[in-house]
N, C-alpha and C positions, 0 to 999 in steps of 0.2 A: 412597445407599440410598433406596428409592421409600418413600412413604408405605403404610399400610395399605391407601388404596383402591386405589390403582395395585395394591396386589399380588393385590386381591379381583377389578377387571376383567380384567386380564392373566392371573392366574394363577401370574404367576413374578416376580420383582424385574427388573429391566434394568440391567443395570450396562453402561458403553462407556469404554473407556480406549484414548487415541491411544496407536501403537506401531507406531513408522516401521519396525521390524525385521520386522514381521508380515506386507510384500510384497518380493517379488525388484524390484530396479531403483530401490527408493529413493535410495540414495544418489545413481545416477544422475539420478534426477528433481532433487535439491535441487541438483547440481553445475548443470543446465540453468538451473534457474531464477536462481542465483547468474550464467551469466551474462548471462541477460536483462534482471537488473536490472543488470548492469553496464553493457549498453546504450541501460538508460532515463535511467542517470543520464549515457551520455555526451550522449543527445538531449535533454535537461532544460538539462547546460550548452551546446551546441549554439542552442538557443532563448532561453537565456536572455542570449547573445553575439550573439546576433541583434537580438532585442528591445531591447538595450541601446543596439545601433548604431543602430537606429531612430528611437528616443527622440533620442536624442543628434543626428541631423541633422535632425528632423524637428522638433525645437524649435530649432536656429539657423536654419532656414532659416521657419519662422512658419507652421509647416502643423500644425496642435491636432489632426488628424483622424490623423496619423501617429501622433505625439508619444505618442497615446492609445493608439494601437495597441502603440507598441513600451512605454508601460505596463504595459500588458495582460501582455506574453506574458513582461517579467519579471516579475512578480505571479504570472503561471500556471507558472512553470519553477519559483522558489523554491518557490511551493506543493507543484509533485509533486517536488523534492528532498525537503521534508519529513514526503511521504506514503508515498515508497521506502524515505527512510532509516529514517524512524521506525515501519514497517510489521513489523515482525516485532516491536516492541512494543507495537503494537496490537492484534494477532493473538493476544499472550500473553497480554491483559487481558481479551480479550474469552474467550480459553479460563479465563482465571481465572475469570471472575465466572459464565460459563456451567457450573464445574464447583462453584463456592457454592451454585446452587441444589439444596441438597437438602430 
């Protein structure tokens, strides 16, 4: 519900309520996207089997410039594992607390 002045400049209150039934092809949109993230997560482990093998030879073999690299990109795969996974409740936080303001 808007405040007084919102309703004084407006003219009219604004209400917005998500409602995935309200366009044709939703469901097919979230089926798309379920498996795009299917494929982020198989390139997250991908990278992250990568990175791992690099570290692993690049410190027996005494090369820190590797070693750091293959660091790196396990550090960056677990990170977006738990920006994929945990994304659709971030999404729901962010729609909570954007739907507290009133």
């Amino acid at each position: 519900m808007a405040g007084p002045l919102s309703d004084f400049a407006l003219g009219f209150a604004v209400s917005l309520k998500p409602d995935p039934k309200a366009l044709p092809g939703t469901s097919l949109g979230q089926q798309t996207l379920g498996g795009v993230v299917s494929y982020a997560m198989l390139f997250f482990a991908a990278v992250l089997i990568v990175g791992a093998v690099q570290w692993a030879w690049s410190g027996s073999n005494n090369n820190p410039v590797g070693a750091s690299a293959g660091k790196r990109k396990v550090g960056l795969a677990i990170a977006g594992f738990f920006l994929i996974g945990g994304g659709e409740t971030i999404l729901t936080f962010a729609q909570t607390m954007g739907e507290s303001l009133k």
